[in-house]
C-alpha positions as CSV (number, residue, x, y, z in Angstrom):
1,X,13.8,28.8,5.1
2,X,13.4,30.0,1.4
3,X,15.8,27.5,0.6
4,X,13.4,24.5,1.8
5,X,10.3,26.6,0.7
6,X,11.9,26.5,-2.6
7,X,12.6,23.1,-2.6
8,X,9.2,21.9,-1.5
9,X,7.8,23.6,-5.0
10,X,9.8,22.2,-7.0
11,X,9.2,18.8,-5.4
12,X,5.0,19.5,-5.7
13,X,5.3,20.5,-9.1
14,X,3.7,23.8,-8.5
15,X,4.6,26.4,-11.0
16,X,4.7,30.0,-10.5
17,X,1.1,30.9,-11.9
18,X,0.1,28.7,-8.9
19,X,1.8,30.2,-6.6
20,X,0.6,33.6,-7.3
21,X,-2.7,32.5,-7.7
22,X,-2.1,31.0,-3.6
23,X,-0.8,34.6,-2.7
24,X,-3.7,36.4,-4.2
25,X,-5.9,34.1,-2.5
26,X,-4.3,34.4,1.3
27,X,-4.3,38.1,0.4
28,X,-8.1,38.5,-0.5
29,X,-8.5,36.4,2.6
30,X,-6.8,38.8,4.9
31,X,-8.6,41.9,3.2
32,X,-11.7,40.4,4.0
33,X,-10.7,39.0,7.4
34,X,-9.7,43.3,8.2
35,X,-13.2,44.2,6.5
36,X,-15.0,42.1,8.2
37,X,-14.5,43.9,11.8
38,X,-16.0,47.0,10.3
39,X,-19.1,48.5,12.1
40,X,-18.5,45.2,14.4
41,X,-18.8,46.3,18.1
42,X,-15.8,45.4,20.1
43,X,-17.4,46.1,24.0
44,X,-18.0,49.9,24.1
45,X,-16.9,50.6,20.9
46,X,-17.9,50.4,17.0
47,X,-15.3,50.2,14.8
48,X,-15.1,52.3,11.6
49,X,-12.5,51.9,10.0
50,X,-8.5,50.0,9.5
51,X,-5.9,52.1,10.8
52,X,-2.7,49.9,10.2
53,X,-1.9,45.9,10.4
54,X,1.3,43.9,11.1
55,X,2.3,40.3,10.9
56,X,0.8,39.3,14.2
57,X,-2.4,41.9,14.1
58,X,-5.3,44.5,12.6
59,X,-5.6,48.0,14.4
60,X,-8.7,49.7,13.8
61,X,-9.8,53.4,14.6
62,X,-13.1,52.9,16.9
63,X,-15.3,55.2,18.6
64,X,-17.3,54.7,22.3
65,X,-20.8,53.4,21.3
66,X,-22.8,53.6,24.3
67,X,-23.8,56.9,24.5
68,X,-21.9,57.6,28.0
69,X,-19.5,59.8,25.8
70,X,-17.9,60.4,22.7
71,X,-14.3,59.0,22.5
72,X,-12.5,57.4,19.8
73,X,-10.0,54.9,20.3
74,X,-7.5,52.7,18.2
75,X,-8.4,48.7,19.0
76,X,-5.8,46.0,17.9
77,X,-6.6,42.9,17.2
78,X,-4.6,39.5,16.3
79,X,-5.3,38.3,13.0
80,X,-7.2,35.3,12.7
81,X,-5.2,31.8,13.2
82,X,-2.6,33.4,15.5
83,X,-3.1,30.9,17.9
84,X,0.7,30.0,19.0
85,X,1.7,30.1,22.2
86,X,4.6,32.3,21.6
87,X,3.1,34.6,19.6
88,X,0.2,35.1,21.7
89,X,3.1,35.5,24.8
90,X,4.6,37.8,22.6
91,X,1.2,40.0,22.0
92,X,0.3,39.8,25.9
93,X,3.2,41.0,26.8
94,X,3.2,44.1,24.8
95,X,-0.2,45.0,25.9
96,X,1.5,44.2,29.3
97,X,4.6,46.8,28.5
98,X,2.6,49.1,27.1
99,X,-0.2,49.7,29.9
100,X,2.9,50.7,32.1
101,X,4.0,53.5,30.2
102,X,2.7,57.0,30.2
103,X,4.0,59.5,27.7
104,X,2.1,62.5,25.7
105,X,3.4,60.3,22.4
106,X,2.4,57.3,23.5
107,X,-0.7,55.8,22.9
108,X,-2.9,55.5,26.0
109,X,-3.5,51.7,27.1
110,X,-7.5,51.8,28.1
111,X,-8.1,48.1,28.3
112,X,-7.2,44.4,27.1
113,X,-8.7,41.3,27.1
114,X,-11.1,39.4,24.7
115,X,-14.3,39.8,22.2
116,X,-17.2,37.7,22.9
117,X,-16.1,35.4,20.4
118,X,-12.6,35.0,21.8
119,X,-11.2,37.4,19.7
């Protein structure tokens, strides 16, 4: 793969600077993309902050904002664009694996499914 990556640079013409320039754009893109969930509700919670992300997602800490209780709660999320089917197999499944386990230092599974915008 960085083989052909390489050679499809060299066959656009574009020069490092360029390059760069792409990477600090995608990278802005995904800082704002993570930012942009702050203080966003996601059902009964508010999120407040970005715990962690990966390749495939964003976790963010949350807490219950409905006034039932107070709780907080970790809330993953796939990034925006991961729309393949494998990948999104590969994410249901782990939500899948994961509500069936039960362990003191495990996460808790609470729920799964999808924001109002399809999130």
């Amino acid at each position: 793969l960085h083989a052909h990556v390489l050679r499809l640079v060299r066959e656009h013409g574009t020069d490092d600077a360029a390059l760069a320039r792409l990477a600090g754009e995608a990278a802005e893109a995904d800082e704002e993309a993570g930012a942009s969930w702050i203080d966003r509700r996601v059902g009964r919670y508010r999120v407040t902050g970005e715990a962690g992300r990966g390749g495939l997602s964003y976790v963010f800490r949350a807490v219950r904002d409905d006034g039932e209780y107070a709780q907080q709660v970790a809330i993953k999320l796939l990034r925006p664009g991961v729309t393949s089917g494998a990948l999104l197999a590969r994410f249901h499944a782990e939500r899948r694996m994961l509500a069936t386990l039960s362990h003191p230092n495990i996460a808790h599974f609470l729920d799964g499914g999808a924001t109002d915008d399809g999130v």
